[in-house]
N, C-alpha and C positions, 0 to 999 in steps of 0.2 A: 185288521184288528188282531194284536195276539190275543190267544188263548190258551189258559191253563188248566188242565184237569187235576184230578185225584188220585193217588196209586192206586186205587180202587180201580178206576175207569181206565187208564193206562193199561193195568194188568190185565184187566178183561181184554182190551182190541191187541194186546200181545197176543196172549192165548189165542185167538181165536184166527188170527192172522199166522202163526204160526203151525195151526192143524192142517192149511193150506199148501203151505210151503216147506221144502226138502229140509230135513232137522240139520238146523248150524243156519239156516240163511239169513236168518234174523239177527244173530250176532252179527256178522260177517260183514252186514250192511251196516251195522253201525259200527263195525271196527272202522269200516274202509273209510268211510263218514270222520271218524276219530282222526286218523293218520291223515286223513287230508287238511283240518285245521288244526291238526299238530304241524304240520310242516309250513301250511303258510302262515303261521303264528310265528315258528323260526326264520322264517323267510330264506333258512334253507335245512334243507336235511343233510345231504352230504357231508361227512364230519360232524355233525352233532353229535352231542351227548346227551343220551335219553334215560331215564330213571323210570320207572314202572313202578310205585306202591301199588302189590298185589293186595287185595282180599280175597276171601273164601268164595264168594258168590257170580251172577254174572258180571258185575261190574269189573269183578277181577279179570274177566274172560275177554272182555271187552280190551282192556287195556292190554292184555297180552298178545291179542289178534292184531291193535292198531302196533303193537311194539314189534312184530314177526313184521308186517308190513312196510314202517320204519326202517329197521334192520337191510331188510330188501334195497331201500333207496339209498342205502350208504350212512344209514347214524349208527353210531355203537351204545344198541341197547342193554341196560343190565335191569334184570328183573328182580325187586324184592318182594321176599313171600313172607308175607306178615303169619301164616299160617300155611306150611307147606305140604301138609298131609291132604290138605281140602282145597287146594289152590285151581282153578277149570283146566279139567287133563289135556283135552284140546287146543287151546290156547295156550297154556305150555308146552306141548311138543310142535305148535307149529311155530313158535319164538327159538325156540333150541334146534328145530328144521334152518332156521334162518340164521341159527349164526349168534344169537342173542344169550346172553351171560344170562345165569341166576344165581344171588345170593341169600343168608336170610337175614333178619333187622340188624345182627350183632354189625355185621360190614356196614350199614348202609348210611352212616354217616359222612363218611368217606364220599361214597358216590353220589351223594347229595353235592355235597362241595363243589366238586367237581363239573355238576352235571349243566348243560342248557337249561335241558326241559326238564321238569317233574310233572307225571303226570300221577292225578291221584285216580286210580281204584281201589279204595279202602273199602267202602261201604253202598251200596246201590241206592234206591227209590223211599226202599222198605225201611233203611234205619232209623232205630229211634235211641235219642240220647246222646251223649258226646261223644269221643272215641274214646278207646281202650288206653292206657296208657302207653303201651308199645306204638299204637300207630300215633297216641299226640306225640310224642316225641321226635317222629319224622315230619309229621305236617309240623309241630316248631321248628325242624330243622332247614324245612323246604322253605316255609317265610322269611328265615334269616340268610338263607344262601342267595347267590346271584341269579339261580337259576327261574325263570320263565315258569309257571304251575299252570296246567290245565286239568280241570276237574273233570270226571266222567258221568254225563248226565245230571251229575248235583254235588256239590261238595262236601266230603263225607265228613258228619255230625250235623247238616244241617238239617233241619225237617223237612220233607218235600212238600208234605201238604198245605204247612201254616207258615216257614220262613222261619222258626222260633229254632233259638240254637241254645243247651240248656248243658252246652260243656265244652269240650275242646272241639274244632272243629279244624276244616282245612280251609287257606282262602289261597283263594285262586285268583289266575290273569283273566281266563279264559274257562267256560265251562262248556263243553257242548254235549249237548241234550239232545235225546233222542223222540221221534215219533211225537213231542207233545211239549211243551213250555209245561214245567209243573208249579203252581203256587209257590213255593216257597224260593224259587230264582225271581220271582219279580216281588216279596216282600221282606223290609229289611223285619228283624237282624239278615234273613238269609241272602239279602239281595246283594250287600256289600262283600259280602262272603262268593260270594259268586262271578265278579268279575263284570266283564264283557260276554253274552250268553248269543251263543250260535246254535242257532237247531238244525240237524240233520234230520232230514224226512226219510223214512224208513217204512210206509207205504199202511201207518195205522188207520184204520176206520173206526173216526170218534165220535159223539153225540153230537147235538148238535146246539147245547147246553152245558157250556164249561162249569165251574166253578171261581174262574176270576177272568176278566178280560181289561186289557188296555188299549184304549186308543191309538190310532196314529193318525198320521196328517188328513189322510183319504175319509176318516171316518168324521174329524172333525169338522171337514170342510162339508160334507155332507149334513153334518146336524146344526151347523149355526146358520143363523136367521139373517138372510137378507135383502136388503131394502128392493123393492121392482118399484116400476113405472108409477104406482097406485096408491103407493107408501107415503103413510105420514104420520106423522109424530107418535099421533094416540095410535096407528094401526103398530109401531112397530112395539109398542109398548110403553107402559108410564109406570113407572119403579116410585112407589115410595119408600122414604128412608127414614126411619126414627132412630135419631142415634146421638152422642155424643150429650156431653156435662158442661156444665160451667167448671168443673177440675178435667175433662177430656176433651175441651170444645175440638181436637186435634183429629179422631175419629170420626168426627160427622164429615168434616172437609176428606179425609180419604178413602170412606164408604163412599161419596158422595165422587170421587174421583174415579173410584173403580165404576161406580153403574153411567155415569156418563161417557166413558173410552172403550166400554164393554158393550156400546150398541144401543143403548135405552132412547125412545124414542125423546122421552122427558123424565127429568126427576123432580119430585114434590118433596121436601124437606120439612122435618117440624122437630123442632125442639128446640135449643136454646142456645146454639151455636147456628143460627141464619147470619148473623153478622158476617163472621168467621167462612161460612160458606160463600156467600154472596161477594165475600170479596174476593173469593179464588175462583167462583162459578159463579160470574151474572147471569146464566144460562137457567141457572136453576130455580125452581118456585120453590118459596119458601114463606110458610106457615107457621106461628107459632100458638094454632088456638088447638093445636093436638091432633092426631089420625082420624078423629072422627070426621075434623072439618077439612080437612089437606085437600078435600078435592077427589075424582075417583080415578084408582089406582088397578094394574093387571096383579101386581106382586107388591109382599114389602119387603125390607130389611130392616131388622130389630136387635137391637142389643147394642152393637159397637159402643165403648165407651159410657152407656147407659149410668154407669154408678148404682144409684138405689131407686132409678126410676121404675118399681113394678107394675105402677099402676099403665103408664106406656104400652109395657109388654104386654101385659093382659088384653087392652084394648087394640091391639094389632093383633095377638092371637085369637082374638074372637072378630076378625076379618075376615069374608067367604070368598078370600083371596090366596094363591101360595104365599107363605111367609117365608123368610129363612130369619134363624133366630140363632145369635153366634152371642162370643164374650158373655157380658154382664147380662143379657139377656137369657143365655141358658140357666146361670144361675137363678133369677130371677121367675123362671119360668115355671108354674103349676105345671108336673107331671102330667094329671088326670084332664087338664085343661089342652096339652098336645098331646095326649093317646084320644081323647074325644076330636077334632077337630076335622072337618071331614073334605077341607080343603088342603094342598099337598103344605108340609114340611120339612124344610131341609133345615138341620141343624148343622154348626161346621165347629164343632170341638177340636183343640189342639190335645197331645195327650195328659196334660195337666188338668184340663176340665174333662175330660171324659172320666178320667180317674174318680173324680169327686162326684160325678152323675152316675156312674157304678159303686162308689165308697169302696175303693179299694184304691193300691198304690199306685204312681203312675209309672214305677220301673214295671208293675203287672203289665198294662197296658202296652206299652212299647216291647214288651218281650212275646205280645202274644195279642199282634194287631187283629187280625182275621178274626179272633173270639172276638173281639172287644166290639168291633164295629157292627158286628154281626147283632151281638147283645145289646148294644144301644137302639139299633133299629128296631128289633123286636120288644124291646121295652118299653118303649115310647113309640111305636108305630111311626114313624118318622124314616126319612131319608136321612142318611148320616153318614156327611163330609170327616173323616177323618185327620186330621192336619199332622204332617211330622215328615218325616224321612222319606216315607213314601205316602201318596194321601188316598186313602181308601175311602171308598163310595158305596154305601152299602141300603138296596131297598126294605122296606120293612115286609114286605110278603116273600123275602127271597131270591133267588135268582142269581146269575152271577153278577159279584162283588166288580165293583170296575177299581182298577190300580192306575195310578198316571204316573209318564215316565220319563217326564220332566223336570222334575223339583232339581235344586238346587240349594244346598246350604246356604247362599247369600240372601235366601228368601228368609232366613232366621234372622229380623230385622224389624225393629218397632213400628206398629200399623200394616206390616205385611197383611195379617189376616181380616184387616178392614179393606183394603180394595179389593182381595179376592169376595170378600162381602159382597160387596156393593156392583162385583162384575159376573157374581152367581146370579145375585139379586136381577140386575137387567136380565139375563137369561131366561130365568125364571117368567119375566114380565112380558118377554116374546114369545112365552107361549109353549119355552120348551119343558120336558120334564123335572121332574126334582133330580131325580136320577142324572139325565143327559144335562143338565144346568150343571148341575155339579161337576160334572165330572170333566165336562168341557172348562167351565170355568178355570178347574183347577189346572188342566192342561197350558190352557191359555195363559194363565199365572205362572206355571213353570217358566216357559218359555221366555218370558216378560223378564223375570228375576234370570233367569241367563242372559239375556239380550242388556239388561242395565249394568250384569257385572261385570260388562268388556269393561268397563272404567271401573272397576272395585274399589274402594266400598260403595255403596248403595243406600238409599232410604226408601222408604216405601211411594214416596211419590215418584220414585225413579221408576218403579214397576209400575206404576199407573204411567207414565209418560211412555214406556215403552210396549202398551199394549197396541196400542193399532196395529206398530210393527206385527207383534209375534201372530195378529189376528191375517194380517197378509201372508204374511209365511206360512201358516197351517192353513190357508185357501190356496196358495201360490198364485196370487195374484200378479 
């Protein structure tokens, strides 16, 4: 699983790792760290052309050490000092030990042009806000050249701990990070700003309680539910689905798609699209005298396509079952009816509906996920699927937020977010958490919407058709 800390908690296991060790070793290890996927980024150093944006701080220090290094292997480094009275005195005379140019911003457009690689040390962990107008004007000038960009621990303007970038920023090929994944490389805005992200270990001792974590294959194969010798149907779980209209009968058939390829022992259907279901899922039971009578159920799923059915919603939210409650159904949803419920709730908002369950904008939201998801949970006491760019997972007593790191833009596609529904939903009904439903699911969803867009474009039952697959891949079966 990665995990990402705070500059908070980062800064502490520096310090404290460093009162240990001979003063410069700490640098030195992530220069070396630096220069080495600086060069196999180039896939070669010899002859290269290397650009250093210095800052004032260690970041600057960092890049001058990996540029002295460089320099060593045969690149011809030039170093710009955005501020050269404050630029790290060490990392400067061992760049100029080596051979390595320094100029200051007025030249360095030129050696932008010119360069392979830019690497940015603008700004470290600690910055807040955009850059300075001197350094935006090299990072526009590094996105518009030929050359290759790799960030230093984090791409300067972007936030480390939230992902939120609130001005000019640098975007990078490659960022590599030191000692720690920080929040803001695995959420967008910051994520896309950040590239392909490689951590160099540098020997910090951290908690044992990040602030965000994301899955990977090992972890998910580990938390999904499956079938042994003893298994059947009701043990492995029974998903009910309230969902869809006589104007969305379309959503109940791909809620209904996602919880049946997502594991669910059985699915019980009710509303008013059984026709519609039962012709694409004769697998499926299907009710239309409402949730009270479907029959008994581990989980539900409510809302998809719902329209103005409240009355629905209320009756599946006063279920002493997990719910998950998406679309029409959040809107429709009494507040004090999910902060009271004392069975789990995953809600799974895109950021257009979160927006309007906060009342505020949804450019707020997308600019500043971590708050958002964060606030939903604790305002509604709820689990809360975040939907968009990146899909954040967030429980309502806290803990670390889980990020998944799979999505895929082709997943922006009508009914997407009803099979990921319906494949939370089974989840849920096997027994796993609102938290690990989610966030599996969503993983599992990623993966799904990659695998269907080898043939691009896609529809949403294309990502239900190719869940088994992505479910084998993340077991490695």
């Amino acid at each position: 699983m990665r995990r990402a800390y705070s500059v908070e908690t980062v800064r502490a296991a520096e310090r404290a790792l460093m009162a240990r060790l001979p003063e410069g070793t700490l640098m030195r290890r992530a220069a070396a760290g630096l220069a080495t996927a600086c060069g196999e980024f180039l896939g070669r150093t010899y002859g290269s052309r290397v650009v250093l944006l210095v800052g004032s701080g260690d970041n600057g220090g960092d890049a001058l050490y990996a540029g002295a290094l460089l320099r060593r292997r045969g690149a011809g480094v030039t170093a710009v000092l955005l501020t050269p009275d404050r630029a790290h005195e060490g990392g400067l005379a061992a760049l100029r030990r080596a051979g390595g140019a320094v100029i200051g911003p007025e030249r360095a457009l030129g050696a932008i042009e010119r360069a392979d690689l830019v690497v940015d040390g603008v700004v470290g962990i600690g910055g807040k806000g955009g850059l300075r107008p001197d350094a935006a004007r090299l990072a526009s000038a590094a996105e518009r050249a030929r050359a290759a960009v790799v960030a230093v621990d984090l791409p300067s303007g972007v936030d480390a701990d939230t992902g939120e970038v609130s001005g000019s920023a640098v975007r990078a090929d490659l960022t590599v990070t030191f000692g720690a994944y920080k929040p803001g490389l695995l959420i967008d805005p910051g994520r896309e700003y950040a590239g392909t992200v490689r951590l160099v270990e540098i020997g910090l001792e951290l908690p044992p309680d990040p602030v965000l974590e994301a899955l990977q294959h090992d972890d998910v194969a580990r938390l999904l539910p499956r079938p042994d010798a003893e298994s059947d149907k009701y043990r492995r779980g029974v998903l009910g689905v309230a969902a869809g209209s006589a104007r969305y009968p379309g959503a109940a058939v791909l809620a209904v798609s996602g919880a049946l390829r997502g594991g669910a022992g059985a699915v019980r259907y009710v509303g008013p699209a059984g026709d519609a279901v039962i012709a694409r899922f004769p697998e499926t039971l299907v009710s239309d005298q409402g949730p009270d009578h479907a029959g008994r159920v581990q989980a539900w799923v409510v809302g998809p396509g719902a329209g103005e059915d409240a009355a629905t919603v209320a009756k599946v939210l006063g279920a002493d079952v997990p719910v998950l409650l998406d679309a029409d159904g959040l809107r429709l949803a009494d507040r004090d009816t999910v902060r009271g419920r004392t069975s789990p709730t995953l809600m799974t908002p895109h950021a257009g509906e979160a927006a309007a369950l906060l009342g505020v904008r949804r450019e707020e939201v997308e600019a500043a996920r971590l708050a958002s998801v964060r606030e939903l949970a604790a305002t509604y006491r709820a689990t809360v699927l975040l939907k968009g760019s990146t899909t954040l997972v967030a429980d309502p007593g806290g803990g670390p937020v889980r990020v998944n790191s799979t999505g895929t833009g082709w997943l922006a596609t009508a009914g997407s977010g009803d099979v990921l529904s319906g494949l939370a939903g089974s989840l849920l009904a096997s027994h796993l958490s609102a938290l690990d439903a989610g966030s599996v699911g969503a993983y599992l969803h990623g993966l799904a919407g990659r695998l269907a867009s080898r043939g691009a474009p896609i529809a949403a039952l294309d990502i239900a058709e190719h869940l088994p697959e992505a479910w084998r891949d993340a077991v490695r079966d």
